[in-house]
N, C-alpha and C positions, 0 to 999 in steps of 0.2 A: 437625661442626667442620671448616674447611678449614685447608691446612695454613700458611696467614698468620694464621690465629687461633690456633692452637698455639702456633707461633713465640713470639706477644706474649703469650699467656698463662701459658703454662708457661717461656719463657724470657727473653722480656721485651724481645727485637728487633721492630723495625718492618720490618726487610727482611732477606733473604735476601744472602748472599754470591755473587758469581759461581758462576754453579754447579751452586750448594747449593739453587735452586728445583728443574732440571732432573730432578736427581739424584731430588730427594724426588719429582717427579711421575714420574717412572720405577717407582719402587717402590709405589707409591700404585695405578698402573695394572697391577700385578701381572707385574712384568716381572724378570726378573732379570738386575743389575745391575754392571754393574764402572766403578766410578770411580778416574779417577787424579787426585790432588789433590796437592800439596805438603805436608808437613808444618807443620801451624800453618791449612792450609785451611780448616778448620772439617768435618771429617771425621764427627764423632759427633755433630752435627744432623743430617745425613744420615738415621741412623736413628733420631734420638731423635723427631724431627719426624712421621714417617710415624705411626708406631706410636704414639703420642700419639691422632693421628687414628683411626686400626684399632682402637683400642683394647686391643689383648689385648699376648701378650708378646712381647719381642723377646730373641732367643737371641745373643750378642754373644759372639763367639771370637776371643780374642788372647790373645797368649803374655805378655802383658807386666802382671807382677801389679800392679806401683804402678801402671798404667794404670786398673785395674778398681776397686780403693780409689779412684782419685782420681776418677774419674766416678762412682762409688755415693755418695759422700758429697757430690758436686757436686748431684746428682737430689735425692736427700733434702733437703738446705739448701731445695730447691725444693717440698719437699714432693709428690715423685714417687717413688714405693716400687720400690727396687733391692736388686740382691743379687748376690754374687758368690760362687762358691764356687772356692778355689784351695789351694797345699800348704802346711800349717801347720797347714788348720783341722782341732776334731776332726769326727768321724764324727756327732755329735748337732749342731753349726753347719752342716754340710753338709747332713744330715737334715730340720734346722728352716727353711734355705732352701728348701729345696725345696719343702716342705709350705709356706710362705709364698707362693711362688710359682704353686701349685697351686689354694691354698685362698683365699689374699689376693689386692687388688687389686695385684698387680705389675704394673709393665710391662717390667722389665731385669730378664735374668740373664747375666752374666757370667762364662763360665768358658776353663778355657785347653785349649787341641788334645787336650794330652792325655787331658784328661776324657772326650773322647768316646768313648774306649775301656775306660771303666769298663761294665761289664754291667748293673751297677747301676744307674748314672745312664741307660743307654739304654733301660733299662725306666721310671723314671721320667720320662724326658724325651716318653715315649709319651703321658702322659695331662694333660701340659702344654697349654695354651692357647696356642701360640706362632703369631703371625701373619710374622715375619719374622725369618730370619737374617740378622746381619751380621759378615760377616768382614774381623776388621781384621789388616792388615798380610798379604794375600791374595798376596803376591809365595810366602811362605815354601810353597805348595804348589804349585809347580813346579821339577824338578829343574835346569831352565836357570836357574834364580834362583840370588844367592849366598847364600841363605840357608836353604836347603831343611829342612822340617821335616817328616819321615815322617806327622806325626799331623795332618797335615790333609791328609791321602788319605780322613780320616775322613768328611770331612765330607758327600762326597756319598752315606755310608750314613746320615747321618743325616736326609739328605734322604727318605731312603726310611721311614726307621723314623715319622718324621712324620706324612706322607703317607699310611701304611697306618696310622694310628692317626685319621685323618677320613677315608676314602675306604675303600668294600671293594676288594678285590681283582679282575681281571679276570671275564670270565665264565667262563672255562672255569678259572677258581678258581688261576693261574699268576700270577707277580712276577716281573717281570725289573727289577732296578737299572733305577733312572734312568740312570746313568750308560753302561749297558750296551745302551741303547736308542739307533739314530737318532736325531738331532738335529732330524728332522723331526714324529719321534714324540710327542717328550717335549712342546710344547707341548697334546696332546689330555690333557695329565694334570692333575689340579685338584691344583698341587704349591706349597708355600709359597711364594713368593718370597726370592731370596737378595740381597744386596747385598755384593759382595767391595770392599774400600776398601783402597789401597798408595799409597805418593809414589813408588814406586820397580818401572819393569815395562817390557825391553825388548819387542819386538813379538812375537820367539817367546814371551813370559812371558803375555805379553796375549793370549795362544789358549792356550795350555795352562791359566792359571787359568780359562776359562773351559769346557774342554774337562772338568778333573778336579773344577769345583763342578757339572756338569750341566747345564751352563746350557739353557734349552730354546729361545733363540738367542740369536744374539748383538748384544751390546747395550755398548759402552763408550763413556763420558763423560771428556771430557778437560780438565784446567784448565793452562792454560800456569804451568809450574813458575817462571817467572820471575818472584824476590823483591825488587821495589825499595829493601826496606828491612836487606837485607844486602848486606855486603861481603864479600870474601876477600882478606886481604892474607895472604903469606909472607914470610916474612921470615929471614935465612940470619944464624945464631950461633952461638960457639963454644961460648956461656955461654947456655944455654935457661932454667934455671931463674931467673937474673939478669935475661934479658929478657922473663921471667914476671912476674918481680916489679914491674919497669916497667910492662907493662903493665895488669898488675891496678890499680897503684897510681892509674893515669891514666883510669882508666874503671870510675865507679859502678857499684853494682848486681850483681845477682850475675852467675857465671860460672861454666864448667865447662871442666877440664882433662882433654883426654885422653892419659892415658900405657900404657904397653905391658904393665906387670906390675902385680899387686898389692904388691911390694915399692917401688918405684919412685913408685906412690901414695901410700903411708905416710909414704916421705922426701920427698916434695914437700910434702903438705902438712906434715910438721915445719918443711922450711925454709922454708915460706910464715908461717907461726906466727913463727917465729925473727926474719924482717923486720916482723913486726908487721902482718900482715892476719892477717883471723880466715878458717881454711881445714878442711876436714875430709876426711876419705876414704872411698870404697866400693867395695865389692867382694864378690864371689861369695865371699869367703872367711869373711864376718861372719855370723854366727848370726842368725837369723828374729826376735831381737830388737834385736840390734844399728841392723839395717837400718829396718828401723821404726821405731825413735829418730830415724835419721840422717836418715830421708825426712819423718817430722813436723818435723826442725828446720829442714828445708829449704824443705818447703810452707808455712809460719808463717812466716818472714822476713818483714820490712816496711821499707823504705826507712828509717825509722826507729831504726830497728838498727843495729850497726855493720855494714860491708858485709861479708857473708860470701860464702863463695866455697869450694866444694866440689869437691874435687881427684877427677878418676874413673880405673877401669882400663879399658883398651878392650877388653880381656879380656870384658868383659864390655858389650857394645855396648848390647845390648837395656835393662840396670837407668841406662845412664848416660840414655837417649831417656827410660825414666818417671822419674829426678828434673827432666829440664827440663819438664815437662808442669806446673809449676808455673804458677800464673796470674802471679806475678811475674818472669817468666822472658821478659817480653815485650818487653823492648828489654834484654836480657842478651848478651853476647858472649860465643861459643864458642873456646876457642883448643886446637887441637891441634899435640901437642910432635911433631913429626917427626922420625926415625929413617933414619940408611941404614942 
C-alpha cells in the first residue's frame, strides 16, 4: 500500500496537505524526522499515514490527555485499533492496553512523557511491535524552550530499549546509548525511526530536539506558519468582560477565553451566563470526572445548539489547546483577556 492509498482509504483524502507528503516520505525512508508545522497543519497524518503503510505500531508521546482521547476515538470511528494509556486509568485498563496492543491488530498507542519512566511499561514496551515514534509537541524537550518538560529526556532511552529488543547487541557484547554515540555513528544502527512534531521551536530549539531524540542526522521540514485565515485584533478596555460579551454576542460558534486564574474563570463564565450566552469553565482544579463531562460537552456541540462558549484558565495552557482540538472549532475565535 502507498501512502496516497492509505490517505483515501483509511482517511478518506485525495491529497495530501503542504507538507504532509514530504514529511510522510521522510519517515517512510526510515529517516528521523523533525517537522515544524502550525497548529491546525495536519500534524497527526504525519504519523497516522506512514504507519498505516508499515503496518505495525506507532508509539505517539504527548503530554496532552484530551489530545490522545480525541485521536483514539477519531481512529476507531475509522475502524483503526487505538489505545492510550494516561492518569486515571486503573492498573487492569492499562494492562488490557497493552496486551491489546501486543497481542491485537493495533496500530496507535498513545501515552504521556511521563509513562516512560514507569519500569513496568519499559519492560513491556520491549516486546511491542512498534515501527515508529512520534513525538508530538517535541519543543517541550529542550531546555531553551518555554516549556521544558524533564520527562522527555526519556525518550531517547527508549529509543534504546526498542532497538535492543529487535537487534542483538555489539560484538564484543557492549551498548552505548544512542544518544551517547557520534552522530556519525548512530546512522550504522538499524534503530526505529522518530518523527518529533512542534508549531513552536526557535533554531537553538531545533538542534537540541534533535540532538536529545538522537537523531542519526539531521533532518527538519518546515511549513511557513503563516495563517490566512486568522486574524489578531487588540483591543484596549476598561470594561473586558463587557467587551467580551460584545464580542461573543457578534460572532457565532464556539469560542475560547483565556484568563489568568481559576477563580476569575468561574466569574466569567457566571457573568457570561448572567448576559444570556451559554458559557462553562475549566480547569486544573476539576476532578477527572468533572473534566470529562465538560470536554464531551464541548466535543458534541453542533451549530445547531445554542452557541456555547467555554470560558478557560491559562493556568492551564496545555488542557485549554485539547478542548479546541474539537472538529468544530474550525472557524471558532480565540479571545484572550489581557492583563498588565
Amino acid at each position: 500500500m502507498t501512502a496516497h492509498e492509505a490517505l483515501k482509504t483509511y482517511f478518506g483524502y485525495d491529497d495530501f496537505r503542504p507538507l504532509q507528503e514530504e514529511i510522510v516520505q521522510s519517515v517512510l525512508d526510515g529517516r528521523d524526522t523533525l517537522a515544524l508545522m502550525p497548529t491546525g497543519g495536519g500534524k497527526s497524518l504525519c504519523f497516522q499515514v506512514p504507519t498505516m503503510v508499515m503496518g505495525g505500531l506507532c508509539l505517539v508521546i504527548t503530554p496532552l490527555i484530551a489530545l490522545m482521547k480525541d485521536q483514539v476515538e477519531n481512529l476507531r470511528r475509522r475502524d483503526i485499533h487505538a489505545a492510550a494509556i494516561y492518569t486515571g486509568m486503573s492498573y487492569e485498563q492499562q494492562k488490557t492496553a497493552l496486551d491489546n496492543c501486543m497481542w491485537g491488530p493495533y496500530h496507535f498507542l498513545y501515552v504521556s512523557p511521563e509513562r516512560l519512566e514507569s519500569e513496568e511499561f519499559r519492560e513491556r514496551l520491549a516486546r511491542l511491535p512498534i515501527c515508529l515514534i512520534a513525538v508530538d509537541e517535541a519543543h517541550c524537550i529542550s531546555q531553551w524552550g518555554y516549556d521544558f518538560r524533564p520527562s522527555y529526556l526519556k525518550i531517547a532511552e527508549i529509543r534504546d530499549i526498542i532497538a535492543n529488543s529487535e537487534a542483538s547487541n555489539s560484538p564484543q557484547g557492549v551498548h552505548y546509548p544512542l544518544a551517547q554515540r557520534p552522530l556519525a555513528q548512530r546512522a550504522s544502527n538499524n534503530h526505529i525511526p522518530i518523527l518529533a512534531l512542534t508549531a513552536t521551536a526557535t533554531p537553538d530549539v531545533v538542534d537540541d530536539i534533535q540532538e536529545r531524540l538522537a537523531f542519526r542526522e539531521k533532518n527538519v521540514l518546515r511549513k511557513s506558519f503563516l495563517r490566512a485565515n486568522l486574524s489578531y485584533v487588540v483591543r484596549q478596555t476598561n470594561k473586558k468582560a463587557d467587551e467580551i460579551v460584545h464580542i461573543l454576542s457578534k460572532v457565532p460558534g464556539l469560542a475560547i477565553v483565556y484568563v489568568r486564574n481559576r477563580q476569575r474563570a468561574q466569574e466569567l463564565a457566571a457573568y457570561l451566563n448572567e448576559k444570556g450566552l451559554s458559557a462553562d469553565f475549566y480547569h486544573a482544579g476539576l476532578t477527572a470526572k468533572e473534566r470529562a463531562a465538560k470536554q464531551e460537552a464541548w466535543k458534541t456541540w453542533t451549530p445547531a445548539q445554542n452557541a456555547e462558549r467555554r470560558i478557560e484558565s491559562c493556568r492551564i495552557v496545555q488542557n485549554c489547546v485539547e478542548l479546541s482540538s474539537s472538529e468544530n472549532n474550525n472557524t471558532t475565535p480565540h479571545y484572550t483577556t489581557l492583563h498588565s
